[in-house]
NUNU-224886 format. One line per 10 residues: number of its first residue (from 1); for each residue x, y, z of N, C-alpha, C. Coordinates in steps of 0.1 Angstrom, whole numbers. Atoms other than C-alpha are relative to their C-alpha. Layout:
% NUNU-224886
NUM	X:Y:Z:X:Y:Z:X:Y:Z ~ ...
***
This chain:
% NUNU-224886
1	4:-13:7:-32:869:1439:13:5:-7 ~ -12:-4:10:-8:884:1412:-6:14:-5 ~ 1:-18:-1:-5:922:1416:8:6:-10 ~ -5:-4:12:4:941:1385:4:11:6 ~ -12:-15:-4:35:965:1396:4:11:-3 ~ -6:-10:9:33:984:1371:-10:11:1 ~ 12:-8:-4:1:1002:1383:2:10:11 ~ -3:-11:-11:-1:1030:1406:-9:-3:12 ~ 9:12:-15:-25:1006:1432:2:-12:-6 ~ -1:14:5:-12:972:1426:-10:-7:8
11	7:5:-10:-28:962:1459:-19:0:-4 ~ 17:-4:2:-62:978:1452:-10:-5:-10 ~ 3:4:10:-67:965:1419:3:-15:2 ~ 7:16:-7:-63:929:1431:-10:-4:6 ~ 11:0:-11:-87:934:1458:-11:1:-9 ~ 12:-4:2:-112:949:1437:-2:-14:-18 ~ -3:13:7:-100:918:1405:-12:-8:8 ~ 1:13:-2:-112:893:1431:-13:5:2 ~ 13:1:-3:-144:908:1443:-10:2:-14 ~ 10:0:11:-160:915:1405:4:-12:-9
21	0:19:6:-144:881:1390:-9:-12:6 ~ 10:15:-6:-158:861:1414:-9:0:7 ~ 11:-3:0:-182:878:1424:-7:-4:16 ~ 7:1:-19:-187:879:1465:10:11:6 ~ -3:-11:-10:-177:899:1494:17:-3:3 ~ -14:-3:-3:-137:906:1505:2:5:11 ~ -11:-4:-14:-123:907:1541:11:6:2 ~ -13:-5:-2:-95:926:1549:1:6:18 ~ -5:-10:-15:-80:930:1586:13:7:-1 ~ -12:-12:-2:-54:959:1588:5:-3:20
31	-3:5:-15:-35:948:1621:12:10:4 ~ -11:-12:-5:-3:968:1643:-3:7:9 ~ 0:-6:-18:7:983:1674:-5:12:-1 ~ 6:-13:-6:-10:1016:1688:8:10:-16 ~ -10:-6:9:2:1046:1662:8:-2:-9 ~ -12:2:14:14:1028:1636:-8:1:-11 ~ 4:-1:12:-8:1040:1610:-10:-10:-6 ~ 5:15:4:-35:1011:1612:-11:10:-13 ~ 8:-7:3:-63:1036:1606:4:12:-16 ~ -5:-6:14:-44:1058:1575:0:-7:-9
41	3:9:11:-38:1029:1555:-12:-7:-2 ~ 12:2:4:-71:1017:1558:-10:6:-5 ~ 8:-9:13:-85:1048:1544:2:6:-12 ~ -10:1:11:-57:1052:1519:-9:-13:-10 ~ 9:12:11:-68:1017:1505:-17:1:-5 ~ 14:1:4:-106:1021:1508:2:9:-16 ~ 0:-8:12:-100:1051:1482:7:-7:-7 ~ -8:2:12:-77:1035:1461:-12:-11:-6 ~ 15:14:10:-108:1005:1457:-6:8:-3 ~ 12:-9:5:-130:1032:1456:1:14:1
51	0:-14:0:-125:1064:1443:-10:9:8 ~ 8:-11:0:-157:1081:1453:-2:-6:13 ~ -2:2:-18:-150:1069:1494:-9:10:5 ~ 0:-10:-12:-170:1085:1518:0:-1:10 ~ -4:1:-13:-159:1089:1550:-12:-1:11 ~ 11:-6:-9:-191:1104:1566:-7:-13:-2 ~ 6:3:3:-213:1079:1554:7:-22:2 ~ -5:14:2:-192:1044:1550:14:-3:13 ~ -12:3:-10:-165:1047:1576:-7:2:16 ~ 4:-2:-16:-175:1035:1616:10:2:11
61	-17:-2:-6:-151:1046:1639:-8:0:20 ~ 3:3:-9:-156:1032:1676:-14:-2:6 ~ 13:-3:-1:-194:1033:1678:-11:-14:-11 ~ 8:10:6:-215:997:1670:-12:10:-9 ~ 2:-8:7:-240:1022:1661:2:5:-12 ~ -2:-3:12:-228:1038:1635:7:-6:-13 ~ -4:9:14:-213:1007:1619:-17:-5:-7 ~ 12:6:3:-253:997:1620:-5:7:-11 ~ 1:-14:10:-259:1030:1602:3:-4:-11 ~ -5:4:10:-233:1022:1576:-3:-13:-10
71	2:17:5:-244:983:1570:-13:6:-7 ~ 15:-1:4:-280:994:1562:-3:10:-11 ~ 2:-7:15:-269:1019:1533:-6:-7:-8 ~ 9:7:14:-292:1011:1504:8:1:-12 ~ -3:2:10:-271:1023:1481:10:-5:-4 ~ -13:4:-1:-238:1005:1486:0:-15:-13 ~ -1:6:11:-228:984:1454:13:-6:-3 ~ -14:2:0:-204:961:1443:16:6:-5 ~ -4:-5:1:-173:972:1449:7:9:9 ~ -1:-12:-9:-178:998:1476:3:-10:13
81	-4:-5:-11:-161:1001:1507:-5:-2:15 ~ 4:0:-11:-173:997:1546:15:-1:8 ~ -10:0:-8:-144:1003:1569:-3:4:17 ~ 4:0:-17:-147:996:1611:11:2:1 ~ -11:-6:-1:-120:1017:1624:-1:0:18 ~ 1:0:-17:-110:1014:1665:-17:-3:3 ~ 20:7:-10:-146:992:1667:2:-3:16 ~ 2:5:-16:-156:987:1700:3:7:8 ~ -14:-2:-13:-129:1005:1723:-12:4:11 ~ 10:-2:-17:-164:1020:1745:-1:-14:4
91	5:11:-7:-172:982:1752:12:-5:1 ~ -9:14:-8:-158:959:1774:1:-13:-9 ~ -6:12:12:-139:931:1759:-7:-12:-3 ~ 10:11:3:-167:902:1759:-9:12:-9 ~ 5:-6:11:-190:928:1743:9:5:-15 ~ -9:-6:11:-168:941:1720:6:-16:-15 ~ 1:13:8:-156:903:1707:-12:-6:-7 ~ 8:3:5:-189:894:1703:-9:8:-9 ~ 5:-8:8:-204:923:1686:9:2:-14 ~ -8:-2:12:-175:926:1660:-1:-16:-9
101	2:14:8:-179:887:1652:-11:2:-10 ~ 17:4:7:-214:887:1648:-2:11:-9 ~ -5:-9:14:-208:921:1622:4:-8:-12 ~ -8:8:9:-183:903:1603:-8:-9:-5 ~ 6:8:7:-206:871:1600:-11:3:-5 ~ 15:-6:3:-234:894:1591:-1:3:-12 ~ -4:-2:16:-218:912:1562:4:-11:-9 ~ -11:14:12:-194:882:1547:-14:-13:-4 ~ 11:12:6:-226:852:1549:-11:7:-4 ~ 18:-9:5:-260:880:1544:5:6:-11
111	0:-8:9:-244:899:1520:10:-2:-10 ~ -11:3:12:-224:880:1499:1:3:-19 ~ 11:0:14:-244:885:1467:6:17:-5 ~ -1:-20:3:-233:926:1471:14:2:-4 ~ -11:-5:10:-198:924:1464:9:9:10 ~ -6:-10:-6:-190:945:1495:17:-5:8 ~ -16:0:-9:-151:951:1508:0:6:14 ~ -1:-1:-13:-148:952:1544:15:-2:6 ~ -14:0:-4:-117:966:1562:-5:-3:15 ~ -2:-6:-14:-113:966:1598:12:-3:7
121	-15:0:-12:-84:977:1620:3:-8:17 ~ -2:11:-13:-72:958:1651:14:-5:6 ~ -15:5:-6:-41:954:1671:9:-15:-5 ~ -1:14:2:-43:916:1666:-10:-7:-3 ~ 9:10:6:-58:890:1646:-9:-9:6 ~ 9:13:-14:-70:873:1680:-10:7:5 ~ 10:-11:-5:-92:902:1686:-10:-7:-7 ~ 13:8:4:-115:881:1661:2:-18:1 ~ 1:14:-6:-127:846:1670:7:-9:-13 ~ -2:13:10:-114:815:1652:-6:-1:-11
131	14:2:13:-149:810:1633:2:10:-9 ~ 2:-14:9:-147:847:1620:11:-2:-5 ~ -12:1:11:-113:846:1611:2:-7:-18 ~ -1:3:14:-119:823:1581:-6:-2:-7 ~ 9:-12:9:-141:847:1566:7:10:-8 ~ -5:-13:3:-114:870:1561:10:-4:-18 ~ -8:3:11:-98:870:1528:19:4:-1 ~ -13:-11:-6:-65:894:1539:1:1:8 ~ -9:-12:-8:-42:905:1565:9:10:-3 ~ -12:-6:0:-22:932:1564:4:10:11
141	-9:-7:-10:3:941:1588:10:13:-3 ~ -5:-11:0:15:975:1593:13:-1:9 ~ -8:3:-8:54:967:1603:5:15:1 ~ -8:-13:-4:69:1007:1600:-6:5:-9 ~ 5:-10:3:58:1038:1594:8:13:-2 ~ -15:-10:9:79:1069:1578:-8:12:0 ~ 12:-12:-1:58:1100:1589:10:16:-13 ~ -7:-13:8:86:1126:1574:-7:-5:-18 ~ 7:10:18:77:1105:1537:-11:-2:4 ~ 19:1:-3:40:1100:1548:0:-15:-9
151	8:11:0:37:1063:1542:7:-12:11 ~ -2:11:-8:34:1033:1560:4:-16:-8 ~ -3:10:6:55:997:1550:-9:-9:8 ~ 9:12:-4:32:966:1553:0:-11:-5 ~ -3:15:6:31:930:1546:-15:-6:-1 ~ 11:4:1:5:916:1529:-4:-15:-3 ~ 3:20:1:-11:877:1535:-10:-2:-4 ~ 9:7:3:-34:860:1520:-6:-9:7 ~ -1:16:-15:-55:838:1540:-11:-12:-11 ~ 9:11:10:-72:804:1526:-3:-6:8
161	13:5:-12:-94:784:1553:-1:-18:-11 ~ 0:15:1:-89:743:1544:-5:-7:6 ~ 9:7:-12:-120:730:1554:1:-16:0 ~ -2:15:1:-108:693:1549:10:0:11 ~ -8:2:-8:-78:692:1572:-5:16:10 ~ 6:-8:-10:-93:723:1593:12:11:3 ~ -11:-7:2:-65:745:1589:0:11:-12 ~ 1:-12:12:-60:782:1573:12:6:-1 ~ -11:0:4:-31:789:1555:3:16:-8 ~ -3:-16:-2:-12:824:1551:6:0:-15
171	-9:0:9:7:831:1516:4:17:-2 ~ -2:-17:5:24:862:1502:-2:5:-11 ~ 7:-6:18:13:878:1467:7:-2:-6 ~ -14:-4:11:33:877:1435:-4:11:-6 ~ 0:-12:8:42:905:1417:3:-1:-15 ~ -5:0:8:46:911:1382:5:13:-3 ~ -12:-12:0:76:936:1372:-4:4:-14 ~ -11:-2:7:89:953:1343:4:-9:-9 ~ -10:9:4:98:929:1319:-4:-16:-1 ~ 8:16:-7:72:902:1328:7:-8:8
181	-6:5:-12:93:892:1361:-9:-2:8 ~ 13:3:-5:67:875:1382:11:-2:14 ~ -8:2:-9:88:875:1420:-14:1:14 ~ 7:1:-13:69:870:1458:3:18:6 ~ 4:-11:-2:58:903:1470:1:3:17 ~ 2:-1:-14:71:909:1507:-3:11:5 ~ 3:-11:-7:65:944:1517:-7:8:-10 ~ 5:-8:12:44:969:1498:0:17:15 ~ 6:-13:-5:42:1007:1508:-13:7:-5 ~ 12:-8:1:13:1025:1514:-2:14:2
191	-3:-14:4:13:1062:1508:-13:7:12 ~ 7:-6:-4:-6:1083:1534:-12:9:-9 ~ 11:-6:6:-39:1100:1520:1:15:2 ~ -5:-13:1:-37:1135:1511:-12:9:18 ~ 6:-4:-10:-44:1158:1544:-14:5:2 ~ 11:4:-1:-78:1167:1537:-10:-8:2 ~ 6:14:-4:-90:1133:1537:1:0:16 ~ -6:5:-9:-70:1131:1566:-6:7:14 ~ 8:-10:-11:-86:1164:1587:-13:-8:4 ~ 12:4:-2:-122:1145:1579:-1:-9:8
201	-2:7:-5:-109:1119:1594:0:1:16 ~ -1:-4:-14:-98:1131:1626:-10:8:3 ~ 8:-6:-7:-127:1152:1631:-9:-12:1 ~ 7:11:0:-148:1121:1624:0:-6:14 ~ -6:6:-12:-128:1104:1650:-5:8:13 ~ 0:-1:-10:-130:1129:1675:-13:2:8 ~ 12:1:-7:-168:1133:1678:-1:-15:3 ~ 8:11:-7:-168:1099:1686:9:-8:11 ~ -2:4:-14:-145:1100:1714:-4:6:7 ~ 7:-4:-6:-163:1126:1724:-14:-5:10
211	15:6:-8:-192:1107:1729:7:-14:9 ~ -7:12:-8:-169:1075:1745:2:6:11 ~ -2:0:-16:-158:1098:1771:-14:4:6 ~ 15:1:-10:-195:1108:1781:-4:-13:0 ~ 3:9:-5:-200:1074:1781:7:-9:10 ~ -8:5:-8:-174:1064:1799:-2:7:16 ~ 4:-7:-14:-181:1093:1826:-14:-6:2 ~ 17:5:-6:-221:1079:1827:7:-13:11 ~ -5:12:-8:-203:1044:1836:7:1:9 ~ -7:6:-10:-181:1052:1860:-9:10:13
221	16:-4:-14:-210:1075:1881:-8:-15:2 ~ 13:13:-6:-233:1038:1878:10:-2:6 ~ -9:3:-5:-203:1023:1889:2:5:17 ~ -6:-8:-11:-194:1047:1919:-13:-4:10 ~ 12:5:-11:-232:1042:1930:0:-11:0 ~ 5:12:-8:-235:1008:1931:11:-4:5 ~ -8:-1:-7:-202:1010:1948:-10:2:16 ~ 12:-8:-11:-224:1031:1973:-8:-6:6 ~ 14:4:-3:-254:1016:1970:-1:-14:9 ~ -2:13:-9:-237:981:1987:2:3:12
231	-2:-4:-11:-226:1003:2015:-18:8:4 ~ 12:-4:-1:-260:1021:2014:2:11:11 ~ -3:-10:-16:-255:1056:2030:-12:10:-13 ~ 12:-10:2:-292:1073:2026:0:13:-4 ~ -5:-22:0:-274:1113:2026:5:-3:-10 ~ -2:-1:11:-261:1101:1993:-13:1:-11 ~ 10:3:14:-289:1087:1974:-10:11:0 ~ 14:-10:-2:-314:1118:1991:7:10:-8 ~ -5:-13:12:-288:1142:1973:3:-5:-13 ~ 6:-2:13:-287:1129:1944:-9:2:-9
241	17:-5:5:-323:1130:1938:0:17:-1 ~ -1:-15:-2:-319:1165:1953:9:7:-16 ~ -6:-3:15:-296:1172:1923:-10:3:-13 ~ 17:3:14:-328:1164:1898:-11:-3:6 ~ 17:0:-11:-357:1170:1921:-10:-7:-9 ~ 13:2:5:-381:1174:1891:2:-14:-10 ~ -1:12:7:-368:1142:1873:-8:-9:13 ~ 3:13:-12:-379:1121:1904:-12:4:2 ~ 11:-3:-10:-410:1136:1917:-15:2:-9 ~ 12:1:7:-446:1141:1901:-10:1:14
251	10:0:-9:-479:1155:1918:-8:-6:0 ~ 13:7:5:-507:1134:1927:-8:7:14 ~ 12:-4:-8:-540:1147:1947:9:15:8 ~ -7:-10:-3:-519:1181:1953:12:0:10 ~ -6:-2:-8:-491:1167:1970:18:-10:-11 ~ -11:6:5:-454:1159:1955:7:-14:4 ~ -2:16:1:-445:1121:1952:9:-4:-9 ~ -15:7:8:-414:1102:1942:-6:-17:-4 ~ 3:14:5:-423:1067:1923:9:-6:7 ~ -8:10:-7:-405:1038:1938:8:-5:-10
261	-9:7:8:-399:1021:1910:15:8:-10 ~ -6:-4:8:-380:1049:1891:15:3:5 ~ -13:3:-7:-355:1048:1918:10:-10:0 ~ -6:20:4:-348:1011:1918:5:2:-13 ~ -6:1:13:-342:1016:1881:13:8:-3 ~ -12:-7:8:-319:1042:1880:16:2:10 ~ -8:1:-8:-300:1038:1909:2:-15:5 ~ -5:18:0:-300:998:1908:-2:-8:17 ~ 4:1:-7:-316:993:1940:-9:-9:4 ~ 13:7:-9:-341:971:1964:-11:9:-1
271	11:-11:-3:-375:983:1972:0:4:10 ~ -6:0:-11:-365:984:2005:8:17:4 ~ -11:-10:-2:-337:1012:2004:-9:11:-14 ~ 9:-13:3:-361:1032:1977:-6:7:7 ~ 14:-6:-10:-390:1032:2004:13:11:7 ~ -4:-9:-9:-364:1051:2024:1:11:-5 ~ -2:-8:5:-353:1071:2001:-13:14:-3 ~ 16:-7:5:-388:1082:1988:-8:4:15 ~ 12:-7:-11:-399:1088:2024:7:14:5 ~ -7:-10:-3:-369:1110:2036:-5:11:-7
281	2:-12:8:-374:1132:2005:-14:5:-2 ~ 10:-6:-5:-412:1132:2005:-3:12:10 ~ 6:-10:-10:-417:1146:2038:8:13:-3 ~ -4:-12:8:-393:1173:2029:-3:9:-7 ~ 8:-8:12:-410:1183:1997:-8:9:0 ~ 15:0:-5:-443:1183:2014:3:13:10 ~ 2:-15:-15:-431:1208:2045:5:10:-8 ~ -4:-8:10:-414:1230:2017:-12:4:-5 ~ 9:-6:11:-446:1233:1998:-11:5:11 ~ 11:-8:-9:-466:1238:2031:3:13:9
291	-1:-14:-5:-446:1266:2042:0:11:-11 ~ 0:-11:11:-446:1285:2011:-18:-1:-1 ~ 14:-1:-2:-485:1279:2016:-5:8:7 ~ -3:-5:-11:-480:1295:2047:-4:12:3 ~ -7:-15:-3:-462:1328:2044:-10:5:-13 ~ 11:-5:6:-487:1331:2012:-15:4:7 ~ 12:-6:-8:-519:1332:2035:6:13:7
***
């Protein structure tokens, strides 16, 4: 690739060169340790490919979900943008590998015909499998970051996938200068995105760690019970029900009844240790509803 220097997105206008010359989809993984600005330059560049970026609508940030959301835009055209930002972090690391592959092979072989650029951020390049990897058209590594000056320095590779000898091979860009000086292109800076962008961003972000930690707290209550539930101590599982009586219970022939199965399901149980459950709390229910029967006569 041969980045014209003399532009104010050398980078971007290469990117966006390859995908309407030749007419298919463009990979890019943005890689780098914790806080180094993976996530800023990847929404820096989306805009610079595509002026009219939208965040709300094209950018997934931790939540398979809402990358599903984003893939299924109707109106996305060549050209436009999709950026997976901290994918996965709620799933465990077999889910998470395999759900980000099978994305990547979804967009790059189903939708090649569309023209779309796909970023996604990621500690390391090993985060995606072998196979996916040479799909990707770009890396770029985020080596330092310069918060007082608001941009991040990064190195950008090219990747090329040699299906005859089975080997994928890395290069660096050239640049043309000033003067028609054509020189190898080792570092490029990337200018942080003006703070507005930047607020939408982080609010984006934070409703969806919002929802990570309620999912993270659901998982570690299943967790704690079926911790429990191996030890099997009956005065837990009768108060948890007790906790949400009317979720568990339902009247039949005027008398309050707990399903079996809905126990097993949600507490990950035998039928065995439900029956008990469901009988403890039954009888209970039952002498509750017959003394208020009672003191009413």
């Amino acid at each position: 690739m041969l980045l014209n220097m003399m532009s104010k997105t050398p980078l971007a206008d290469g990117i966006r060169n390859e995908v309407f010359e030749r007419r298919r989809n463009y990979a890019i993984a943005i890689t780098g340790k914790v806080q180094m600005r993976k996530s800023t330059t990847a929404i820096k560049l989306a805009y610079e490919i595509q002026p009219d970026f939208d965040i709300e609508k094209q950018m997934a940030i931790i939540s398979p979900k809402n990358f599903l959301k984003v893939l299924h835009l109707e109106d996305l055209k060549r050209g436009d943008v999709i950026v997976l930002d901290e994918f996965g972090i709620g799933m465990n690391h077999r889910q998470w590998f395999t759900f980000l592959n099978r994305a990547i092979n979804y967009i790059m072989m189903t939708h090649g015909s569309r023209g779309i650029i796909l970023i996604v951020t990621v500690p390391y390049m090993d985060y995606v499998d072998s196979d996916s990897q040479k799909l990707f058209d770009m890396i770029i590594e985020v080596k330092k970051k310069n918060d007082q000056e608001r941009y991040a320095t990064v190195v950008v590779k090219e990747l090329q996938y040699n299906q005859t000898i089975k080997k994928m091979y890395q290069k660096l860009p050239r640049g043309r200068y000033p003067g028609g000086i054509v020189k190898r292109i080792d570092a490029i800076r990337i200018y942080y995105p003006p703070e507005d962008i930047l607020d939408l961003y982080f609010k984006k972000s934070e409703e969806g760690k919002k929802i990570l930690r309620e999912e993270l707290m659901a998982q570690s209550e299943q967790i704690e019970r079926q911790k429990i539930s191996r030890e099997f101590s009956l005065d837990f599982f009768v108060n948890e029900v007790r906790k949400n009586i009317d979720k568990y219970t339902r009247i039949w022939r005027g008398k309050k009844i707990i399903p079996v199965e809905k126990l097993m399901n949600d507490f990950n149980i035998g039928q065995v240790r439900a029956a008990q459950i469901k009988e403890a709390l039954e009888g209970e229910l039952n002498r509750q509803i017959q003394e208020g029967l009672s003191k009413t006569d």
